[in-house]
TIKE-253506 format. One record per atom (N, C-alpha, C): residue number from 1; residue in one letter; y, z, x. Coordinates in steps of 0.02 Angstrom, whole numbers, padded with zeros to 5 digits. Example, Ala and Ser with C-alpha at 12.3 -4.5 7.8 and 13.67 -1.06 7.14 Angstrom:
<sites>
+-----+-----+--------+--------+--------+
:   n : res :  north :     up :   east :
+-----+-----+--------+--------+--------+
:   1 :   A : -00284 :  00390 :  00660 :
:   1 :   A : -00225 :  00390 :  00615 :
:   1 :   A : -00165 :  00390 :  00660 :
:   2 :   S : -00112 :  00354 :  00642 :
:   2 :   S : -00053 :  00357 :  00684 :
:   2 :   S :  00002 :  00394 :  00645 :
+-----+-----+--------+--------+--------+
</sites>
This chain:
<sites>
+-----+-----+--------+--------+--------+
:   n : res :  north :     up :   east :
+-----+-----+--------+--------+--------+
:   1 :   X :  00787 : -00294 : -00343 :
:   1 :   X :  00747 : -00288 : -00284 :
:   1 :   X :  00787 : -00249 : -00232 :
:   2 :   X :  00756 : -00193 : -00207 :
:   2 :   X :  00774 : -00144 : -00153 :
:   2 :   X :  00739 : -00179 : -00097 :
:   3 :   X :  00785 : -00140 : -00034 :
:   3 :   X :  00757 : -00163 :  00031 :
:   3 :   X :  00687 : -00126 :  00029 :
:   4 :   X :  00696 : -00084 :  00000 :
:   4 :   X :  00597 :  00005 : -00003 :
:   4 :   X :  00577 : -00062 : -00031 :
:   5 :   X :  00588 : -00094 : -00108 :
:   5 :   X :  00512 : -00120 : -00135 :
:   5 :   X :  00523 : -00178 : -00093 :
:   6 :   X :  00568 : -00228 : -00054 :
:   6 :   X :  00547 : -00281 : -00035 :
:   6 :   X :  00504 : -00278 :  00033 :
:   7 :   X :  00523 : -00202 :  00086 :
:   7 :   X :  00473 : -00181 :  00109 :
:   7 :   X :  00397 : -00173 :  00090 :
:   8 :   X :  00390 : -00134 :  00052 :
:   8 :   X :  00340 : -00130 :  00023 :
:   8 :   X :  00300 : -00163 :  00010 :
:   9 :   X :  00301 : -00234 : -00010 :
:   9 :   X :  00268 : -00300 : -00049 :
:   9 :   X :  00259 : -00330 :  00013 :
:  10 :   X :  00308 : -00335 :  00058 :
:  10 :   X :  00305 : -00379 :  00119 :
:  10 :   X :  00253 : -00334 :  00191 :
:  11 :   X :  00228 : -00272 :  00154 :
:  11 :   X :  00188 : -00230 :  00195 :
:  11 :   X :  00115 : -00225 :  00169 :
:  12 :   X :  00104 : -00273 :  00124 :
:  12 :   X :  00067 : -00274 :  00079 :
:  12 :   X :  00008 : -00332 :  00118 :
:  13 :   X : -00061 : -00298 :  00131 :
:  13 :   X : -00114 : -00322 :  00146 :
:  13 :   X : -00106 : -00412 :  00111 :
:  14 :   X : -00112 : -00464 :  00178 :
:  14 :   X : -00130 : -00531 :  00132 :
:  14 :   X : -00046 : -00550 :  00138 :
:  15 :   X : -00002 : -00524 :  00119 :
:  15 :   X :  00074 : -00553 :  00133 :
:  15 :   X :  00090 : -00578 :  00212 :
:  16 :   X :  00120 : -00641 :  00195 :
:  16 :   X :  00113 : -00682 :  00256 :
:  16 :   X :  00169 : -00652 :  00300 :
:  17 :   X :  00165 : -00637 :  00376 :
:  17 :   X :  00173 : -00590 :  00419 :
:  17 :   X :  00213 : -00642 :  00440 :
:  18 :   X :  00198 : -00708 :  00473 :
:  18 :   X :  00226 : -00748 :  00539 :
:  18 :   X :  00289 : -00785 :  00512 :
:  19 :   X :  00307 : -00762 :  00462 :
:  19 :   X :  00378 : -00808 :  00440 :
:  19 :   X :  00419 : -00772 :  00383 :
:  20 :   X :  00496 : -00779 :  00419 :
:  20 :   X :  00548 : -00753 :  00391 :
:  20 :   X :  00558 : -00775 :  00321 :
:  21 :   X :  00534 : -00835 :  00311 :
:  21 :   X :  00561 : -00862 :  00239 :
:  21 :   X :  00504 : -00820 :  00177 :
:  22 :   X :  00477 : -00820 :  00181 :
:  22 :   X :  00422 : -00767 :  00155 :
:  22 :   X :  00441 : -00699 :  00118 :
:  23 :   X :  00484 : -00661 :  00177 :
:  23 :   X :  00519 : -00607 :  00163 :
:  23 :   X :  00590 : -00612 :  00122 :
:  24 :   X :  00619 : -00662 :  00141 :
:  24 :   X :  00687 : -00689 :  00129 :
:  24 :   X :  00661 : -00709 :  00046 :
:  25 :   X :  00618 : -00738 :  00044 :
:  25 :   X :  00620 : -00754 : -00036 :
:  25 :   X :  00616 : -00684 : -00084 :
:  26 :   X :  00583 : -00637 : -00055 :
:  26 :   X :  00588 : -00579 : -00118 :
:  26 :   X :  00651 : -00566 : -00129 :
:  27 :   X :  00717 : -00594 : -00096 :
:  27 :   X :  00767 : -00576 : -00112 :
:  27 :   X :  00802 : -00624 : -00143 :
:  28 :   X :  00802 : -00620 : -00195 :
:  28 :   X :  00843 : -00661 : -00251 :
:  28 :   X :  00916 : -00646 : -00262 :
:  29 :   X :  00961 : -00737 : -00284 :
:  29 :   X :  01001 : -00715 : -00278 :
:  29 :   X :  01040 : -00706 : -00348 :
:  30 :   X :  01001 : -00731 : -00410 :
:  30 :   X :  01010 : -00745 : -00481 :
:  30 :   X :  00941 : -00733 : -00495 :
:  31 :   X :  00955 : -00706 : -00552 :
:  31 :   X :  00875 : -00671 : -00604 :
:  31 :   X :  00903 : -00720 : -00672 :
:  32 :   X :  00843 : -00747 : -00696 :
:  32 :   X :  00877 : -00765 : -00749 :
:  32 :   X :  00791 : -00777 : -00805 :
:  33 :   X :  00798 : -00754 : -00877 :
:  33 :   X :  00752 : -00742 : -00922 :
:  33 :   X :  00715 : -00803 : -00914 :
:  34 :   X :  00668 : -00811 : -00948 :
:  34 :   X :  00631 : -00863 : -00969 :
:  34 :   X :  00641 : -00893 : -01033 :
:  35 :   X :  00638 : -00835 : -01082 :
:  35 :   X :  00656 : -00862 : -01133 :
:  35 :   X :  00720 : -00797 : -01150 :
:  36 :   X :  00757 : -00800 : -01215 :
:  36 :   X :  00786 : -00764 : -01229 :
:  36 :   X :  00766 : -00702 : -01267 :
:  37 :   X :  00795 : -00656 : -01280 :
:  37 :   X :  00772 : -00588 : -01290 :
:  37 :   X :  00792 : -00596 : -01369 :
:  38 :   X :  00743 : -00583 : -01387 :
:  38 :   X :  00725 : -00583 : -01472 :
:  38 :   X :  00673 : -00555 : -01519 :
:  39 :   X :  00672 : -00521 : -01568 :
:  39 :   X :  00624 : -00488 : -01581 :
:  39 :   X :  00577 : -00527 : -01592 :
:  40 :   X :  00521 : -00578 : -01600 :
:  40 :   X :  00469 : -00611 : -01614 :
:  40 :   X :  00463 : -00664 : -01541 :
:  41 :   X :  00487 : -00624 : -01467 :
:  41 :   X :  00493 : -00669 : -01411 :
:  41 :   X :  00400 : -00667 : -01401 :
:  42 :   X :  00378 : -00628 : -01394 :
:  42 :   X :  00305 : -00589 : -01395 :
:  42 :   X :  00253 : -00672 : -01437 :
:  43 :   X :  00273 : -00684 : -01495 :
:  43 :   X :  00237 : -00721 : -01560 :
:  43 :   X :  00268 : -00797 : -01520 :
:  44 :   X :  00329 : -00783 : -01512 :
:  44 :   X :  00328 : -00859 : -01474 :
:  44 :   X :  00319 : -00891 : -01418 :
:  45 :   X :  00297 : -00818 : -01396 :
:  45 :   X :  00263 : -00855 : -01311 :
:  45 :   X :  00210 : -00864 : -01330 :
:  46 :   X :  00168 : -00840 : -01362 :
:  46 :   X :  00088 : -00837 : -01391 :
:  46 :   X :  00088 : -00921 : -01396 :
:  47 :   X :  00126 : -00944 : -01450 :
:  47 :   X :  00124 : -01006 : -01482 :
:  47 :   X :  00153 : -01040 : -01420 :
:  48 :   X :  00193 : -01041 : -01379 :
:  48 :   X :  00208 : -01101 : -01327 :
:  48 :   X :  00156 : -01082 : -01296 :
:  49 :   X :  00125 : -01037 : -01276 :
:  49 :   X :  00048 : -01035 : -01228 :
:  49 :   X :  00025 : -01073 : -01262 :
:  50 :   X : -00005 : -01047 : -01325 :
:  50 :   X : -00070 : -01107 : -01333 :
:  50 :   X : -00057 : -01162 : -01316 :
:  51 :   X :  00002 : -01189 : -01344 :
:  51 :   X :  00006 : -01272 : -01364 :
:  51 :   X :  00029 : -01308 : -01273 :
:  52 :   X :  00025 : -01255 : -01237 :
:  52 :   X :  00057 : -01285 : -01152 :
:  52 :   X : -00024 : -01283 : -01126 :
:  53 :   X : -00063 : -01227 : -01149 :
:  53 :   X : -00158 : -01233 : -01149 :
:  53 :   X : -00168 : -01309 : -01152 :
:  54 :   X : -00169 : -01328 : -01228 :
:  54 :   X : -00184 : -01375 : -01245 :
:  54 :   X : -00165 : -01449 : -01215 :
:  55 :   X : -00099 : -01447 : -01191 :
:  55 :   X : -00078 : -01488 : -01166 :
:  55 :   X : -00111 : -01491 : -01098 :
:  56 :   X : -00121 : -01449 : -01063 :
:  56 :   X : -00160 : -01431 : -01002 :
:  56 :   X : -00208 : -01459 : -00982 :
:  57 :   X : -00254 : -01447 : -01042 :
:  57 :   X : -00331 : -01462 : -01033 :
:  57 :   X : -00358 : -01519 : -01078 :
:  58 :   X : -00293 : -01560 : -01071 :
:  58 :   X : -00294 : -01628 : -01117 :
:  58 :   X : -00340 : -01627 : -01189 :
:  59 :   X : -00325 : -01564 : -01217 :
:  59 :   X : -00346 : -01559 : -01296 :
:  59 :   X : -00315 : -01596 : -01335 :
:  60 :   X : -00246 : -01605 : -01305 :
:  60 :   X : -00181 : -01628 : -01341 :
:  60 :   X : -00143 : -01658 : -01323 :
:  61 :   X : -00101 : -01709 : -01326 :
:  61 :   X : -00093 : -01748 : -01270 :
:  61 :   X :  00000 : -01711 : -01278 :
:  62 :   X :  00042 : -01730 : -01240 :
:  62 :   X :  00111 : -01718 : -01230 :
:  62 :   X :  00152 : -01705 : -01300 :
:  63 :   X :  00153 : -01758 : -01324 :
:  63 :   X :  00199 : -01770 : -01393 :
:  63 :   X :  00171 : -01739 : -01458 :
:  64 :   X :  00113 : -01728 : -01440 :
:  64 :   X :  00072 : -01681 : -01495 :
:  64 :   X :  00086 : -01610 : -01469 :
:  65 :   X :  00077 : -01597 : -01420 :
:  65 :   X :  00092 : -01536 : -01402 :
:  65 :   X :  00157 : -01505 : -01410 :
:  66 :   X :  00203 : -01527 : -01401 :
:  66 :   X :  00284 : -01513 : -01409 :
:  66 :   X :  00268 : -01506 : -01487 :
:  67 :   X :  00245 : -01544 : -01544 :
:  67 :   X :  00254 : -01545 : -01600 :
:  67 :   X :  00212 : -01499 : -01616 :
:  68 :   X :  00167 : -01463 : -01591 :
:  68 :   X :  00145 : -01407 : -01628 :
:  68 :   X :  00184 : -01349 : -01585 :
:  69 :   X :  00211 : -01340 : -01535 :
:  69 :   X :  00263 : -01279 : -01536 :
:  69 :   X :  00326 : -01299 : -01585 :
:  70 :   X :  00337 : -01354 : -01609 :
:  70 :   X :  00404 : -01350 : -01647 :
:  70 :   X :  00369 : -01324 : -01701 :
:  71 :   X :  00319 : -01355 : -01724 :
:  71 :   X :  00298 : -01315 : -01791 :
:  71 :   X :  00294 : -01245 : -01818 :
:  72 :   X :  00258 : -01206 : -01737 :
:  72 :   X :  00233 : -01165 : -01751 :
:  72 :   X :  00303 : -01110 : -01719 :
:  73 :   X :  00331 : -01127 : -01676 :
:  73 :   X :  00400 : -01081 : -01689 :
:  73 :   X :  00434 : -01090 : -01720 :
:  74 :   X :  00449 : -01133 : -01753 :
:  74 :   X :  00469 : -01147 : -01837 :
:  74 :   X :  00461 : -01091 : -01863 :
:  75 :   X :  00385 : -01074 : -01881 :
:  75 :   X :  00357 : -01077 : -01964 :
:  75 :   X :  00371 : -00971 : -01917 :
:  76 :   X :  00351 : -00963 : -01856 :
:  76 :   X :  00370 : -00891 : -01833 :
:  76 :   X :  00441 : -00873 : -01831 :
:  77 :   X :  00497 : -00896 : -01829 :
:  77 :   X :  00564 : -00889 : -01853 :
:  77 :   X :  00579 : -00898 : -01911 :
:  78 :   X :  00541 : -00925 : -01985 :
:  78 :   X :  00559 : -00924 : -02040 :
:  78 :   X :  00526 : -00878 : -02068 :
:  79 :   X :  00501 : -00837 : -02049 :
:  79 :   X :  00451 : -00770 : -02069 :
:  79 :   X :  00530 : -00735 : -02092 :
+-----+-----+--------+--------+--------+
</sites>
């Protein structure tokens, strides 16, 4: 993050004007991944989406849900 793009975003129609902390947050002070960088990261976000869906919209309840991302990033890392 540049001071141009944190300008920019913070000049941005709808961005809240009356407070410093606002602005202050586009500036980070650690970036850090979500998940790690791997070739099938793409297939395993797919599969933790669904099963965090599911868990969501009470298709599935908690402990079922964790157990079908273990499954299913399992069975996408043993490819």
């Amino acid at each position: 993050m540049t001071d141009e793009v944190a300008n920019l975003v913070s000049a941005t129609e709808g961005f809240p004007k009356d407070d410093e902390t606002s602005v202050d947050a586009l500036n980070t002070a650690n970036l850090y991944l979500e998940m790690p960088v791997h070739p099938k990261s793409s297939e395993i976000e797919t599969a933790l989406n669904e099963a965090h869906d599911a868990i969501m919209t009470g298709s599935n309840t908690h402990d079922d849900g964790i157990a079908q991302m273990d499954e299913q990033v399992s069975a996408i890392l043993a490819e």
